[in-house]
N, C-alpha and C positions, 0 to 999 in steps of 0.2 A: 838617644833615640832607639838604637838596636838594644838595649835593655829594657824599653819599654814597650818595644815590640813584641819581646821574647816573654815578656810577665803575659801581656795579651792574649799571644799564641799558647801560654799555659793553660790559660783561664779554659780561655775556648775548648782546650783539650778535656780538660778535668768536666768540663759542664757535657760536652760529647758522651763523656766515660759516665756520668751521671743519667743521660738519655737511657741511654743503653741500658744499663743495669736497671731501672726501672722499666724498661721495656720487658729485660729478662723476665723480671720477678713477676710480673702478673702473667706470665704463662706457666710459674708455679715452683723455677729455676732458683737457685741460691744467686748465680753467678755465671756469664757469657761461658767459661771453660766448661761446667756442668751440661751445659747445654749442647754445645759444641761435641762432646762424651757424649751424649744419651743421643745427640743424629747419625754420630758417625760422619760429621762436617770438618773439615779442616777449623782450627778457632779464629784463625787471619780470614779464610773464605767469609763464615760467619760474619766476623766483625764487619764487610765489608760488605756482606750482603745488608746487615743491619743501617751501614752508615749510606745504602744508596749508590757504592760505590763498583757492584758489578752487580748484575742482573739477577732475579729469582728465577732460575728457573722450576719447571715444573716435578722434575724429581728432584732437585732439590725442596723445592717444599712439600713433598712430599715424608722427606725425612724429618723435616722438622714438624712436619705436621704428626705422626707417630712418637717421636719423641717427646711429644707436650702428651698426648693420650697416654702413652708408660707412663709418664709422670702424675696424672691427674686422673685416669679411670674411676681408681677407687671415688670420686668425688664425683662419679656419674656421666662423665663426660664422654662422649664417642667421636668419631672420626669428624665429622660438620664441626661439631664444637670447636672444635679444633684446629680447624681448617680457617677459622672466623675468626676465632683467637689471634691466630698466627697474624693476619691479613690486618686484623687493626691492631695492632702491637708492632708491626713495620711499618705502617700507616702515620703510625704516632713516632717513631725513631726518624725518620725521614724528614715526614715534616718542622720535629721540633730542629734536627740540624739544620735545616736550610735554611731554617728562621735565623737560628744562632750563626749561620753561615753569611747572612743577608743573601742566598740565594735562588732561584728559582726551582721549588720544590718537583721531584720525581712525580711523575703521575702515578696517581697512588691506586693500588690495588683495590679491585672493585667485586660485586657478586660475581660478573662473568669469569674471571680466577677463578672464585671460590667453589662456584660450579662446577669447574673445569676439574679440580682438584678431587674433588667429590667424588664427578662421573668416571675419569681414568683411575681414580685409586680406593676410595670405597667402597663404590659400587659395580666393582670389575666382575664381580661373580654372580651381581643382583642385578637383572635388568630392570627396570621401571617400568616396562610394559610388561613383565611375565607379573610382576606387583599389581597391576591394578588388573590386569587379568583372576588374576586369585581374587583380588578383592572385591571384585565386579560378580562372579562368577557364584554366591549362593543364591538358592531357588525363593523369590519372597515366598512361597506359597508353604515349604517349610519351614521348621524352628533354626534359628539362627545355630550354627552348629561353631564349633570351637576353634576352627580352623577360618572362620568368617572373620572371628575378632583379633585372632593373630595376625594374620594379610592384614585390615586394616590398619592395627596399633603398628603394622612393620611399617606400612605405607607412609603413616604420620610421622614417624621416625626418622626415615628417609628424608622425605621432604621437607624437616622441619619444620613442621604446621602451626607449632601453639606459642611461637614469637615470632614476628615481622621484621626480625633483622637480614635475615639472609633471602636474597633473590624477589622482594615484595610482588613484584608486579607479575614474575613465573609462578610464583608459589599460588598466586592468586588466579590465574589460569587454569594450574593443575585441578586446583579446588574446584572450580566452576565446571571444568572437564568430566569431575567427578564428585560431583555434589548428587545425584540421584543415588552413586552408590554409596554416601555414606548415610545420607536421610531415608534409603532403604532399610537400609539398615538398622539406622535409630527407630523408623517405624516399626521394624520387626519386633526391636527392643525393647519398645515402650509396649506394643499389643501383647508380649509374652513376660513381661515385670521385667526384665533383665536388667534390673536398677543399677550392677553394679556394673555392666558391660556399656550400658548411655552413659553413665557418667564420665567414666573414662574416657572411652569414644571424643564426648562432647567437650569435654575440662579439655582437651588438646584441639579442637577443632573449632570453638567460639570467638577467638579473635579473630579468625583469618575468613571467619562466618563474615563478621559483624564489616569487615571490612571490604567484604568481596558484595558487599548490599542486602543479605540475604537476611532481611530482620524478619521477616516473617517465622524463617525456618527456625532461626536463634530465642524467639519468641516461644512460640510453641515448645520445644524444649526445654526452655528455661520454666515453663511455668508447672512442665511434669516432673521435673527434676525437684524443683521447689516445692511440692505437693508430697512428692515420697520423700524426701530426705524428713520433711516435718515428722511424717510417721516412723522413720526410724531414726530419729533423733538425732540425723545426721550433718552436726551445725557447719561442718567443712563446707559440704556441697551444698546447704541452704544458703548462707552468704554466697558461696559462686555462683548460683540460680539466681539470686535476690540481685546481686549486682550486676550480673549480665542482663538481667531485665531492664533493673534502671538506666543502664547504659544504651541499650537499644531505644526507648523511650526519649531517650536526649533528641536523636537522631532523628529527630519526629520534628517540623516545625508550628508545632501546635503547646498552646500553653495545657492544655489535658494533660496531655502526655508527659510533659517536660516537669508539672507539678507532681502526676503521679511517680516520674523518679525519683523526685523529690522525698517525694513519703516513702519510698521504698530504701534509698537512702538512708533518711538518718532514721529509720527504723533497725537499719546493718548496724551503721554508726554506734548506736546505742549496747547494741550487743557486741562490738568490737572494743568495746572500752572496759569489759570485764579481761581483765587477764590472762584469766585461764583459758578465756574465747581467744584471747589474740595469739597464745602462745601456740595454740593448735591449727591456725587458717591458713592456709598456704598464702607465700607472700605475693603472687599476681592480685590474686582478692585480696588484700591491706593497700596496694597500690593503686586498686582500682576507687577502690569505695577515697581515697584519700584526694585522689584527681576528682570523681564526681561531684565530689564536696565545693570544689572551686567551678569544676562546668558547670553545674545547673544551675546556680545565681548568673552566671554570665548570658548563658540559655536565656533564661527571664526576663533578665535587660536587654537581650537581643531584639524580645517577642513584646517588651515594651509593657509585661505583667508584671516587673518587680524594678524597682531600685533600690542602691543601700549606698552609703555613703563610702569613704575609705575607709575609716576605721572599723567597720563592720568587714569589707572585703580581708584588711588586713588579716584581723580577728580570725577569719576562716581559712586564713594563708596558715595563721600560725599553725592551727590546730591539724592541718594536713600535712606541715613542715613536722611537725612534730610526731605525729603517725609515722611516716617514712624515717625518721631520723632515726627513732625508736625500731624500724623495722630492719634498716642495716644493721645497727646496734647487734642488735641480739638474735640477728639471723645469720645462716652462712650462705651467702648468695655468690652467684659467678658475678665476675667482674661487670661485666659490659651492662647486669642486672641492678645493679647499685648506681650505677648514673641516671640508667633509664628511668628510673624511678620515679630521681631525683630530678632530668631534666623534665619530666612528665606536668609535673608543677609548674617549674617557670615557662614550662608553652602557655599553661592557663594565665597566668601573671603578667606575660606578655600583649596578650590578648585583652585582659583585663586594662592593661594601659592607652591600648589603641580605643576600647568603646568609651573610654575617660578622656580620650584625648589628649594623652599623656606623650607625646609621640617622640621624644625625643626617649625616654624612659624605653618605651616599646622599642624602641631601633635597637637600644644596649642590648635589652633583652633577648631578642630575636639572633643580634651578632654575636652573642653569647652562644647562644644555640646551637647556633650551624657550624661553630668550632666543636663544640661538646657530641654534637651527633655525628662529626665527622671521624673523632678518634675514637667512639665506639661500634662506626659501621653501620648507623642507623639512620638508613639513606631517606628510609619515606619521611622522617620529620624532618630530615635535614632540607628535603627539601620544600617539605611545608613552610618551612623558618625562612626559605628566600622569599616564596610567595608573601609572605607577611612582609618582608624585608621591600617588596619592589610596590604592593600595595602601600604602605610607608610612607615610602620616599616621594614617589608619584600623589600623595596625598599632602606632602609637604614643598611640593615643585621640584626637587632634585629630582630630575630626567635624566641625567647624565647614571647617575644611583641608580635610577629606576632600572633603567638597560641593564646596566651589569649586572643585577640581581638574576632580572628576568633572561638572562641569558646562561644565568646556572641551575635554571629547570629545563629539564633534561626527558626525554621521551623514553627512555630506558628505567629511573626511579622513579620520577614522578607518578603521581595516580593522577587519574583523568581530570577529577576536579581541581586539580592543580593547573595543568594542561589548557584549560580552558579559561580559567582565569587569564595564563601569561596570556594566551591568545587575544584575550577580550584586551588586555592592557595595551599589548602592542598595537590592536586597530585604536583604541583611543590617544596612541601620541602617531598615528599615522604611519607605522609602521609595519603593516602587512602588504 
């Protein structure tokens, strides 16, 4: 018996040590000592911060937060990056012990950390108000001057505006706070040609646009963007025009619209299948035109203007699975950007199960999800994956399911259409 405990106790150990080290290595680390070296952490503290087993504090992660940036700069990365790295890479050490532990998992670090981390050690010499003061602060009535678009791009910077992993529902505030002064701006830009100061501007500020409701302004935009890139043959930012259109169009519940992204779509599609076009696209537009490929059939059936059988949905799964496959393949993407990608897809497939009424399919799907969003800190789908998850079960009479789900949407990640959904759920099993 105590020799087969002791084999056990091995196991466990070795699979621990194996955590770890894969924890290490996607912040860029050979190895826990290397890492331990480049914070100037003790390597027992470390280990023990990693296994859950003494607190993070906040200067402590702050060392390791610098230590992943020496490490990974050259690769474009600054302090947030960094800061996000750390948080889901203990996130993930944590929870996979407790699993292996059979225990009950550390509460895992959240945006408010990461915030936190951000504002005491980032931003200790850059206030956010003297930032949007600058950024606020050119005259529309003259030409946009050079110092307008620096404040800006520092401001996006900052706040990491052109991915929704960090802080969603702040980020989406700030934006709203100051959405006159950046469509000031774009207006200045657009009146005086400043094609290549919109673009930029815009390429970091369209998602957090499209999600903060603002389709009109992404609209607009998108359509002058896509207008001049054609005149200067510039096919990067004609697909990011072309696709940010079509995507706003989804958003629309009108079959007009929804068809029109359509044709706007696999018109991208078409030009994204010559090589030389895919080799040069940034990989947000390859991920986005490969997810619209699977929305706007779903859109259709929604709006009750198209059906297609499965081996037609399949058919367009592949051909999307395969774009993305292809795009990690041969791209050099940060980590957290290669799941996302990837989980981006089987949200639509999930979905795609529950209008088939697949529901047992969609539950996997969706539990699939909110594990994979959770270990890469990508709170707003994760918790879109419960609302699916609690519409679900409540669709298949498990209430007991239902509750639990809907009680890990949360008023801190969630967006409001999530918000209102648990709300509407809980009054219909009687529980407001």
């Amino acid at each position: 018996m105590s020799s087969s405990n002791n084999r056990s106790s091995e196991k466990v150990r070795r699979k621990k040590h194996e955590i770890i080290k894969n924890a290490v290595k996607e912040l860029g680390f050979e190895n826990e000592a290397e890492f331990a070296r480049k914070s100037g952490i003790d390597q027992g503290n470390l280990n023990r911060i990693l296994t859950g087993q003494i607190k993070l504090t906040d200067p402590r992660a702050n060392q390791l937060c610098w230590a992943i940036f020496d490490k990974n700069c050259n690769q474009g990365f600054n302090y947030s990056d960094c800061a996000c790295y750390l948080a889901a890479s203990i996130n993930y050490s944590w929870n996979h012990i407790a699993c292996l532990e059979d225990k009950k998992p550390r509460v895992n670090l959240t945006e408010l950390d990461v915030n936190r981390w951000v504002k005491k050690y980032r931003i200790k010499k850059l206030k956010m108000r003297e930032i949007e003061q600058r950024a606020s602060n050119f005259n529309e009535e003259d030409h946009v001057r050079s110092a307008d678009f620096s404040a800006i791009m520092e401001y996006i910077e900052v706040w990491r505006l052109k991915h929704d992993f960090d802080l969603p529902n702040i980020i989406q505030q700030r934006f709203k706070m100051n959405l006159d002064v950046f469509s000031g701006f774009i207006d200045q830009g657009i009146k005086q040609i400043n094609y290549e100061e919109v673009k930029q501007v815009f390429k970091n500020i369209r998602h957090i646009a499209h999600l903060s409701g603002d389709n009109e302004f992404v609209i607009k935009v998108s359509c002058w963007l896509r207008e001049y890139s054609r005149q200067s043959s510039d096919i990067n930012t004609y697909l990011m025009a072309e696709s940010t259109l079509a995507w706003s169009y989804t958003s629309y519940k009108d079959r007009q619209a929804v068809n029109q992204a359509k044709y706007l779509t696999e018109r991208a599609w078409n030009l994204l299948s010559d090589l030389n076009v895919f080799m040069t696209i940034d990989a947000d537009v390859v991920a986005i035109l490969s997810e619209l490929k699977l929305r706007i059939p779903l859109r259709l059936h929604m709006l009750h203007a198209q059906h297609f059988s499965d081996e037609e949905f399949e058919l367009i799964q592949h051909q999307s699975q395969k774009m993305v496959d292809r795009l990690i393949q041969d791209r050099t993407l940060e980590p957290r950007l290669r799941e996302r990608f990837k989980i981006a897809l089987q949200y639509q497939h999930g979905i795609y199960y529950f209008w088939t009424q697949k529901y047992e399919k969609a539950i996997q799907k969706f539990t699939d999800i909110t594990e994979q969003t959770n270990l890469i800190g990508w709170k707003r789908v994760e918790q879109g994956a419960y609302s699916w998850l609690g519409t679900l079960s409540e669709q298949t009479g498990n209430i007991d399911a239902c509750l639990k789900y809907l009680s890990k949407i949360d008023n801190e990640n969630a967006n409001q259409k999530r918000l209102d959904l648990r709300d509407l759920m809980y009054a219909r099993l009687g529980m407001n």
